[in-house]
N, C-alpha and C positions, 0 to 999 in steps of 0.2 A: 599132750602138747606136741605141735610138729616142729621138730629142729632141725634145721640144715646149716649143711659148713656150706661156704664159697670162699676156698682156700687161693692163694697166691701172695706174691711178693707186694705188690702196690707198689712200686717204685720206678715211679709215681702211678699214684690213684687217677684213672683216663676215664672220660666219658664211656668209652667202651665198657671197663668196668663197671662205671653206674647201671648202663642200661643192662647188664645182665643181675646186679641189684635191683634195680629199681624193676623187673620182671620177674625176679625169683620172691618177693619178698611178699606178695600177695598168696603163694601158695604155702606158707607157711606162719606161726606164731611165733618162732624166733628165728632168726637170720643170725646165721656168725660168720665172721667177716673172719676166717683164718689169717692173723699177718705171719708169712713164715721167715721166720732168723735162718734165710741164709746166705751163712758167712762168705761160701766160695762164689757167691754173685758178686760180692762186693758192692752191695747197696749205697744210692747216691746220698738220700735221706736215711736217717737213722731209722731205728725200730719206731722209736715213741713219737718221731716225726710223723711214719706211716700210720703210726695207728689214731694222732689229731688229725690228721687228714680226714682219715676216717669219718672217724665219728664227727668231724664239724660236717660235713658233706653229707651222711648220712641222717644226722638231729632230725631235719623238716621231713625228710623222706619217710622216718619212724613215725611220726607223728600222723601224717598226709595216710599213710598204708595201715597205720594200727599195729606193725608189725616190730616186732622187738629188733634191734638192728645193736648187734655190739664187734666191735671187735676183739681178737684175742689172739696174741700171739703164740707161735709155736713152732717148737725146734722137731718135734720126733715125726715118726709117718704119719701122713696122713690117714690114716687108716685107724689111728690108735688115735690122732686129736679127736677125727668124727665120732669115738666112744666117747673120748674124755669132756666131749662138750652133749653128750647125748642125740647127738646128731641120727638119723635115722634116713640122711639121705647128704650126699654130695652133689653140691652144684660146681660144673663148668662149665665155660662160655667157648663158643669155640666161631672161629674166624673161616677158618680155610680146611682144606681136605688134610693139609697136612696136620694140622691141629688134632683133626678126628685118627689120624693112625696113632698119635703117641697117645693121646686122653683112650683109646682102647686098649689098648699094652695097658696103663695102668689100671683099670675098670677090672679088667681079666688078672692081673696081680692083687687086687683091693680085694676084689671077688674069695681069692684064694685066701686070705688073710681074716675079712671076718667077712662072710656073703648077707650077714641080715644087714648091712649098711648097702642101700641102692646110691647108683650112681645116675644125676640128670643131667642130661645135657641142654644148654639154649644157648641156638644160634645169635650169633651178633647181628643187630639189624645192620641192615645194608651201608649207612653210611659213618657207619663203626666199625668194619672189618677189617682197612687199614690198619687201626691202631696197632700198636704195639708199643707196651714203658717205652725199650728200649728204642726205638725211632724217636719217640717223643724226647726222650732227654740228651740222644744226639744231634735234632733239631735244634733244641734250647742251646746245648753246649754250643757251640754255631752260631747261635745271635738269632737264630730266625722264628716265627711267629709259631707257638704252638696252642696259641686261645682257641681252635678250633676241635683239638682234641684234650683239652683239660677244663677242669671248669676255673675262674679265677680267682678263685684260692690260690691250687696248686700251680695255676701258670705264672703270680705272686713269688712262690715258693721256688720255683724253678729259676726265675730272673736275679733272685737273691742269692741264689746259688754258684750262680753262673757270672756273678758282677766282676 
């Protein structure tokens, strides 16, 4: 069976993330959706928040792709989740050049740590590269429109938030 992690915060879960889901998840039989517990981000949504996100957004997608799609949250390296969930490959999504200097620092540390877990990269399509949670939920905080980058679930999720 082919497992890959696609670790990050989700806070909040963006189109942009979908589409590096919804592109990773055909190359494999399970998809896990890393939610990571961290505390020093000081997340807007809770963990269990992030991880119904998830999964309601993901339901049609598993179904649609055939492909196992769960979330699973996680406090320790990444390195030691991608064992713990049998992962045999990490996905990242990457936006900008600067995104590729730090996701290789960690590649080249991951490497170091356990080398039979590959690390993949896919680029953001073009009108997802923007994104960013954090833009998205200083936008919402703000009053202003961010349905173009969430789906409406989570832009639901945000306005409630922010009431």
């Amino acid at each position: 069976m082919r497992i890959a992690l696609y670790p990050g915060t989700f806070d909040p879960l963006t189109l942009g993330h979908m589409d590096i889901i919804r592109r990773a998840s055909p190359m494999v039989d399970r998809l896990v959706i890393g939610v990571a517990i961290n505390r020093d981000k000081g997340p807007l949504f809770t963990l269990e928040e992030r991880v119904a996100m998830i999964e309601a957004e993901c339901a049609k997608l598993s179904e649609q792709t055939g492909t196992e799609i769960i979330a699973h949250p996680f406090e320790n390296l990444l390195i030691d989740c991608a064992a713990d969930v049998g992962a045999q490959m990490i996905v990242r999504g990457l936006r900008a050049v600067a995104d590729f200097e730090y996701e290789f620092q960690m590649v080249g540390m991951n490497r170091q740590l356990n080398d039979s877990i590959e690390t993949v990269f896919l680029m953001a399509e073009a009108k997802h590269q923007a994104i960013a949670s954090k833009l998205v939920k200083e936008i919402a905080r703000l009053g202003g429109d961010v349905s173009k980058f969430v789906s409406p679930l989570v832009d639901e999720a945000l306005k409630a938030r922010f009431a």
